[in-house]
N, C-alpha and C positions, 0 to 999 in steps of 0.2 A: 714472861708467859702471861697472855690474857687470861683472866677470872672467865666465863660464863657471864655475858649479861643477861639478867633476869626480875623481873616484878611480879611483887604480888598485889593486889589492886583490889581493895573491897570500897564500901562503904558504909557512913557513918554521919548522921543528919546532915544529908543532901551534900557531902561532902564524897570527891573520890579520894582514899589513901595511897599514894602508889609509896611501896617499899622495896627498895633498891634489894636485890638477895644476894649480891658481892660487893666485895669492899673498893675493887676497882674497876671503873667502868668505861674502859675504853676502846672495846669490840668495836670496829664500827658497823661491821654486818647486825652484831647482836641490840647495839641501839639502834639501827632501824627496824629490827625486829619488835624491839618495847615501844617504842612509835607507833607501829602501826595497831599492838594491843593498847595503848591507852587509846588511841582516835576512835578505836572500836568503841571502846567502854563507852566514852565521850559521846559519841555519836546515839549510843542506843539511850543512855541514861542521861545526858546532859545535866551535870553537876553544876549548882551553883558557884563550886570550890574545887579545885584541884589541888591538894596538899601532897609536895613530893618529900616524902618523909628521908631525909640523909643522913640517919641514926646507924653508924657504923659502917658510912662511906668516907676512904681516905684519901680518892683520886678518882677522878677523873677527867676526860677527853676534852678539848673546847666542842667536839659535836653534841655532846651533850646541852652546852647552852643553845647551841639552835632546835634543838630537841622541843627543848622550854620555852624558846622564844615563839617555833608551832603552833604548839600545843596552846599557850596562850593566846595568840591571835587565834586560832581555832574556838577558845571561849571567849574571849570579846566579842565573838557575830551573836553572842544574847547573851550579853554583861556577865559573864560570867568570870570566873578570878583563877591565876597559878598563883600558889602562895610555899613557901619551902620552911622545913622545920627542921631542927635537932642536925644544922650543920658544924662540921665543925669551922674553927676559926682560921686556920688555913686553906682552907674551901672557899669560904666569903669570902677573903681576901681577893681569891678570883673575880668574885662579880663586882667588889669594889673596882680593882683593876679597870674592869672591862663597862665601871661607871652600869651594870645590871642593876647592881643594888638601890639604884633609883626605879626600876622596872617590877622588880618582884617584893614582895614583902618578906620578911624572917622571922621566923618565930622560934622560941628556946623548946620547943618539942610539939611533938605532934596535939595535944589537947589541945593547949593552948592555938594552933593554928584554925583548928576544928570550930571552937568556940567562938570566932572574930567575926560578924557580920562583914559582908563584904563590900 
């Protein structure tokens, strides 16, 4: 049984927070639903940062790395950074796999990602 996919998205010095609100995220209607509200956010606010916070995410979809990969080239057309925090260790292992983790940066939780000039 699919969880509800869902985000909450604030921000935080010129930073977006997006936070997963279930722990598995493999809807694929429901992630192109948070797509299209992060591109919103993105579009009206243009964040220097996008930090996809994965603090009690324990699966997820491979659609979700093209999600990410989007969204990212969505902020490279004005330097802008995806950057991920507080995943666990069998999550990364995915983007090592998939050789990602030369694409995004990782940070051991959210402050810490917030903080990093980019």
């Amino acid at each position: 049984m699919n969880e509800k996919v869902g985000v909450k998205i604030t921000s935080e010095e010129n930073a977006a927070i997006i936070n997963f609100t279930s722990s598995s995220i493999s809807d694929t209607e429901g992630i192109l639903f948070v797509a299209e509200q992060i591109k919103e956010f993105i579009e009206k606010h243009r964040p220097e940062k996008v930090v996809f916070d994965f603090e009690g995410v324990k699966f997820f979809s491979s659609q979700l790395l093209g999600m990410l990969l989007d969204i990212r080239a969505e902020l490279e057309t004005y330097n802008g950074e995806v950057v991920i925090s507080a995943i666990n260790p069998q999550l990364h292992r995915v983007f090592r796999i998939t050789n990602l983790d030369r694409v995004f940066r990782f940070f051991p939780d959210k402050q810490s990602a917030i903080g990093v000039v980019p």
